[in-house]
N, C-alpha and C positions, 0 to 999 in steps of 0.2 A: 833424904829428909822427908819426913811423915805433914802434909800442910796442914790433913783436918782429919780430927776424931771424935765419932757420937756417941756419948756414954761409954768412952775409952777404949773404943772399939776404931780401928786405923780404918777408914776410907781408901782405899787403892783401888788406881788403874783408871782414875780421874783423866779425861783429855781435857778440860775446861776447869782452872779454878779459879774465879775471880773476887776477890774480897772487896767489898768497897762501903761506903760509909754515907748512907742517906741521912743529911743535915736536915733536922727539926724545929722550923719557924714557928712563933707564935702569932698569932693576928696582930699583933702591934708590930710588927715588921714592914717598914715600907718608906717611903720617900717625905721626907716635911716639906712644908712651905718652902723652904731653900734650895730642895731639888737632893738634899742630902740625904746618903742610904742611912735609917736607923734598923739596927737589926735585934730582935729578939733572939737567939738561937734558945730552945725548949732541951733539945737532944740529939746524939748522933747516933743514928740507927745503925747499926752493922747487917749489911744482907751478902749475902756469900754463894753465887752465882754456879752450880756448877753439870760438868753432863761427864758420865761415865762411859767406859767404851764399850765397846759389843760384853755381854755378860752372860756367864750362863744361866742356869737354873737354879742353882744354889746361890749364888753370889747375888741371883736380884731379887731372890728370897730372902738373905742377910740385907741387904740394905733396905726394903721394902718393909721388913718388921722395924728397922729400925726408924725411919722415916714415917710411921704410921703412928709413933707416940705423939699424945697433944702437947707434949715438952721432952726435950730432951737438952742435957748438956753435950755443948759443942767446943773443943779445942782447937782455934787457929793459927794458920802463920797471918799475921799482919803484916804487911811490907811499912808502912808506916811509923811503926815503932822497932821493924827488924825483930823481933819477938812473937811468942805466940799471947794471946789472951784466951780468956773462960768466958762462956755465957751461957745462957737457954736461950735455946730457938726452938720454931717448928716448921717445917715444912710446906713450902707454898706447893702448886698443883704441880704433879708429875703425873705421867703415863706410859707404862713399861707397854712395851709392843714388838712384837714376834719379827725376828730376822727370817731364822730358820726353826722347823721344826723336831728335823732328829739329823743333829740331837739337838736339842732345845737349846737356842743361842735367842737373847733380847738384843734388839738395835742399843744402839748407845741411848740413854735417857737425859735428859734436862731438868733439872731440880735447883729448887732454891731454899737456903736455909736463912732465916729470916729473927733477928733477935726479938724477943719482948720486950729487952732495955737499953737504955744507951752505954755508951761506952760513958769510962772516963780516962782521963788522960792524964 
């Protein structure tokens, strides 16, 4: 099973992939005079958690070009609806860094892919 693809390109060799859904309050969210919750929800952001294993030189060259666009379409698996979804995301901070050097092996990296918009359901 393929979890996630950037620009239709398969992701492999992922040790970390966590998909989860940061829920988006408005300022008018909060407790009234009765102590009771009123909740605005605005959006639910999808952010997609993940780190790759030891990688070589090519391979953290393919994901590092891909990861460096200011938008890119991302296909998921979502556990939530058992289905995959579509969206744009771009990449929060990562930093490839050297295991070894010959032959060129990068430690596993940490990345997060981050949507522009919310789901809907």
């Amino acid at each position: 099973m393929q979890l996630i693809t950037i620009n239709e390109v398969p992701i492999k060799g992922l040790t970390k992939f966590e998909p989860y859904i940061n829920d988006l309050d408005s300022d008018k969210t909060g407790r009234n005079a009765l102590g009771n919750m009123i909740r605005d929800l605005v959006a639910r952001i999808p952010k997609i958690e993940c780190t790759t294993k030891p990688l070589n030189g090519s391979e953290m060259k393919q994901l590092l070009q891909l990861l460096k666009l200011t938008s890119f379409t991302v296909k998921w698996y979502d556990p939530e609806i058992a289905d995959y979804r579509t969206g744009e995301f771009y990449c929060g901070e990562h930093s490839p860094s050297l295991l070894i050097t010959n032959p060129l092996i990068y430690k596993p990296m940490d990345f997060n892919l981050i949507a522009y918009s919310g789901v809907k359901d």
